[in-house]
Structure formats: structure tokens, C-alpha cells
N, C-alpha and C positions, 0 to 999 in steps of 0.2 A: 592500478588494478591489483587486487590482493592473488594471492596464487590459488587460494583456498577456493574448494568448490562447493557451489551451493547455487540456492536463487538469489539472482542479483538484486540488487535495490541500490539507489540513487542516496549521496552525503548526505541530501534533504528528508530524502526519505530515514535513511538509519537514525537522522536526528530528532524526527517527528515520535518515533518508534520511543528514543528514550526520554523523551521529555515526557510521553505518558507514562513511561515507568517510574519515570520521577515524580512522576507529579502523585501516583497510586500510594507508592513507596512514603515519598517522603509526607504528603498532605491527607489523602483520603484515609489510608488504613488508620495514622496514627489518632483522627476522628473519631473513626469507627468504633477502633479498641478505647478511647474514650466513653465514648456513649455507651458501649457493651462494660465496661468494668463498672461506670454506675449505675445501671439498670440492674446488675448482678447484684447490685447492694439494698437494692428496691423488694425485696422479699420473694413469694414463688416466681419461679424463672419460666413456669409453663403456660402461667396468662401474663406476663408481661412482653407486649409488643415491642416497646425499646430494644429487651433483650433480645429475643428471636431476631428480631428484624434486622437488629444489628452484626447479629452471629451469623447470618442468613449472608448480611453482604459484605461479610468481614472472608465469607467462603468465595464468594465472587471475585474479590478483591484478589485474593492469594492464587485465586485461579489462573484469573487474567495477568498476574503477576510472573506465573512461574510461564505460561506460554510465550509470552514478552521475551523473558530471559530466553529459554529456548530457542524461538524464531533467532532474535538478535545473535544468538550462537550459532545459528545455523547460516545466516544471511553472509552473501559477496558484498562489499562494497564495490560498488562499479562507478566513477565519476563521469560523467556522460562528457566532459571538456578533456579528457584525453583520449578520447576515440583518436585511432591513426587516420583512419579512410575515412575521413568526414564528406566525401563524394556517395557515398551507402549507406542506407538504413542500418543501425544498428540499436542496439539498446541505448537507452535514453534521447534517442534522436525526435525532436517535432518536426512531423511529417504535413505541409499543407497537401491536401488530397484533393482532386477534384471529380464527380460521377458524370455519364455524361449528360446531364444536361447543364453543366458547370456550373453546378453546387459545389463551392468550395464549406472543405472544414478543416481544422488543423488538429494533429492530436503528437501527443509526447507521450514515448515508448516508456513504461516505468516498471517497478515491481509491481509482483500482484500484490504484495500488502500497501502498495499507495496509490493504487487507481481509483480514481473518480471521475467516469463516466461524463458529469456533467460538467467537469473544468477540463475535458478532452484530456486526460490521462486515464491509457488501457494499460492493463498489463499486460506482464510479456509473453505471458502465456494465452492470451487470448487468441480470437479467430484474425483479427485485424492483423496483432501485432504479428504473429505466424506471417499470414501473408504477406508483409511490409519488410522482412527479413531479406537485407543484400539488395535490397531495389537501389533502382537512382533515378534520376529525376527523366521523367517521358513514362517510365515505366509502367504497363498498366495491368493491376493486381487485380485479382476475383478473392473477395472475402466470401465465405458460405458463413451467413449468420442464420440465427433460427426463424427469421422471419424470410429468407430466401438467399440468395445470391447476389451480390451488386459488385460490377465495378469501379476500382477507383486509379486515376493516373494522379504518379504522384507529381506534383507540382514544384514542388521545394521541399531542399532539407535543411535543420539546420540543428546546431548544437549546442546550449549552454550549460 
């Protein structure tokens, strides 16, 4: 675990983050400025679509570039396989949960830049993960989401 503080995110996660910066950097942009350096040679630059269009997502591109850099300067690595107290919720933990009428689901605690809702990763900032924080296993947590209130006991933890 790094010393440095910030929002945590998961090795997979930090790695996800720079392979699209890699991928902007080394493939998309050098495209773009492609297609924009020949559309420039294409004569007026004020009705050529190539141009604009390109210049357009050549702005996007450096946008989404410099935020990338940023975040990634700002972000903890947190490795969720060296958690101490693997008996407690903690960050990067997959939580099986059950409501009562034992609906189970399971969901893994991640950064907020790698949640996705629908492959059961919340982040950590969420209403879930809030309430899933230091539980252990019987434990039965009240999530307030915007649709109401539900409880869930957590059933299992675990960690990879």
C-alpha cells in the first residue's frame, strides 16, 4: 500500500486507467494530427469538415489526456491481496450480500474511477460501499439509496 493519500483504486484498476492513456497518446492522437495536418493542406480551413472535425477531437483528445495524467497523479494504489484483516470489509473486498427475502448478490469494493454497476463493482465512495465499511460476516447493514432503504446481511467476504 503506497503511503501517499488520495482515492484508492485497485493494480487492475491503475492499469485500465493507463492503457487508455496509452492507447489516446500513442494511437488516437497521432491519427488525428494525421487527418488534421492533411485536411490543413486541403485549402479553406472554415468549410473543411476533415479539419474542424479533427481539430475538434484532437481538443478532446488532450482533454481527456491531461485529466488521465492528473487522476493517475492523484490516485493510491491500494492492492486489495494485502489487506491485514481479511475477516472485515474493507476496500477492494467482494462482498456476497443477502436482503431479506435471500436475494443474494455479490459486489467488489473498487475505485470510483472503476465501478461498473452492472459487473457488481461500486465504488468506494458510494451509499453501499459507506455502509459495507468494517462489517463481517452476520452483519446486517442499512444502505439508504435513492430509491429507499434496503437491508443487506453480509454473507461472505473475500479477497483477491
Amino acid at each position: 500500500m503506497s503511503a501517499r493519500q488520495g482515492p484508492p483504486i485497485t493494480p487492475a484498476g491503475m492499469a485500465a486507467l493507463k492503457a487508455r492513456y496509452d492507447h489516446l497518446l500513442g494511437k488516437e492522437r497521432p491519427e488525428i494530427v494525421e487527418i488534421v495536418s492533411w485536411a490543413a493542406g486541403n485549402g479553406d480551413r472554415s468549410e473543411n469538415g476533415d479539419y474542424l472535425y479533427g481539430r475538434k477531437r484532437m481538443r478532446e483528445i488532450d482533454r481527456e489526456l491531461g485529466y488521465l495524467a492528473r487522476r493517475m497523479k492523484a490516485l493510491r494504489i491500494v492492492d486489495p491481496a494485502n489487506q491485514p484483516d481479511k475477516d472485515r470489509v474493507f476496500f477492494g473486498a467482494s462482498v456476497e450480500l443477502a436482503d431479506e427475502d435471500n436475494n443474494r448478490k455479490t459486489v467488489t469494493l473498487v475505485g470510483d474511477d472503476e465501478q461498473d454497476a452492472g459487473k457488481g463493482r461500486v465504488g468506494w465512495s458510494s451509499p453501499i460501499a459507506k455502509a459495507l465499511k468494517g462489517a463481517t460476516i452476520g452483519d446486517v447493514r442499512t444502505v439508504r439509496l435513492p430509491g429507499g432503504v434496503k437491508e443487506w446481511e453480509v454473507m461472505a467476504i473475500s479477497y483477491e
